[in-house]
Every structure is written in C-alpha cells, then in structure tokens.
Legacy VTK file of the C-alpha trace (Angstrom):
# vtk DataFile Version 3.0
C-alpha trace
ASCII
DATASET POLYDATA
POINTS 71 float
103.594 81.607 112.320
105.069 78.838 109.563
106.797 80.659 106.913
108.064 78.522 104.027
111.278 79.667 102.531
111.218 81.290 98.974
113.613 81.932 96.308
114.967 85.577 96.606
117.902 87.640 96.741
115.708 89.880 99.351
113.390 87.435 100.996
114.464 84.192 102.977
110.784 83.184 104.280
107.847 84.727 103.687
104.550 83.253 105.934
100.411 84.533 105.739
97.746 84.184 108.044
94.423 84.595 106.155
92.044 85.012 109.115
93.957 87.559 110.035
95.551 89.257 107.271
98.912 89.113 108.621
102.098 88.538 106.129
105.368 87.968 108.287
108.300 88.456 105.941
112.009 87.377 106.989
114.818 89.165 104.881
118.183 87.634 104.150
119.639 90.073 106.457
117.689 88.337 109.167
115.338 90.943 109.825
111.616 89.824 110.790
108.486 91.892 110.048
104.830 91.196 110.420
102.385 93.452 107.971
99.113 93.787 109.093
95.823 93.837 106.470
97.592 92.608 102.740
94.693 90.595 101.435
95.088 87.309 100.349
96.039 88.353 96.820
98.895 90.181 98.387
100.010 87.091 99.194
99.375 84.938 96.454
101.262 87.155 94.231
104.637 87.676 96.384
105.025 84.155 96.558
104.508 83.835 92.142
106.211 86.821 91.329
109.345 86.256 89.895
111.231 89.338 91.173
109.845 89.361 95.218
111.925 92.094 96.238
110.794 94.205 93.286
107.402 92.925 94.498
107.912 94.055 98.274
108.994 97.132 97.437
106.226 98.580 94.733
102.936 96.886 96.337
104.067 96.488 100.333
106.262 98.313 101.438
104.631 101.573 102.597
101.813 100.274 101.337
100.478 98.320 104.896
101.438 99.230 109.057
104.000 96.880 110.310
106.261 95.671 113.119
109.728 94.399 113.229
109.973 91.451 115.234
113.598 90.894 114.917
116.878 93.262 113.903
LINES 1 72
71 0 1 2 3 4 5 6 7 8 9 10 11 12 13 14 15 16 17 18 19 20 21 22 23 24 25 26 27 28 29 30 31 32 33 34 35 36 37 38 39 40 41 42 43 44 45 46 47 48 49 50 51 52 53 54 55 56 57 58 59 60 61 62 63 64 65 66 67 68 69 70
C-alpha cells in the first residue's frame, strides 16, 4: 500500500485503501500497523486533523482490529 508521509510527532506515513477499508499507519518509532474497517471519514479526518496522534488515540485506537506488520 502507498502511504504518503504526514506531519506528526506520532505518525511518519499514514496510507487508506477505500475498497477495502484498510488504514496502514507507520509510527516514528518505525512500527507498521494495518486497521481493518475505519470508513473513509476515518481517514479523511486523520490526515486534516491538526493533532494526529491525539486523533489516533481518541477515534482509532481501540476503536478498529488490527495487525502489526512491522516492530
């Protein structure tokens, strides 16, 4: 998946595939997780919100099942 890189103390890339809800997130630790099922919106507002740790934490983060892809 392409995952453009975003401006966060948290978050180093953050990438969404809409057919099938799937939101891969890459911290700056280097850690790599896939979320399966945020909706589009989801999406749309990680990548506007101005805090998108503060973000990932309150709407999905225990919010959504997940992997970790990489440690």
């Amino acid at each position: 998946m392409r995952r453009e890189p975003v401006d966060s103390s948290t978050l180093a890339s953050v990438g969404y595939d809409e057919t099938q809800f799937l939101l891969e997130l890459e911290f700056r630790s280097g850690e790599l997780y896939q979320y399966f099922g945020p909706p589009n919106n989801i999406h749309r507002e990680l990548m506007t919100a101005e805090s998108k740790g503060r973000f990932f934490n309150q709407n999905i983060r225990d919010h959504f099942p997940y992997v970790r892809l990489r440690a």
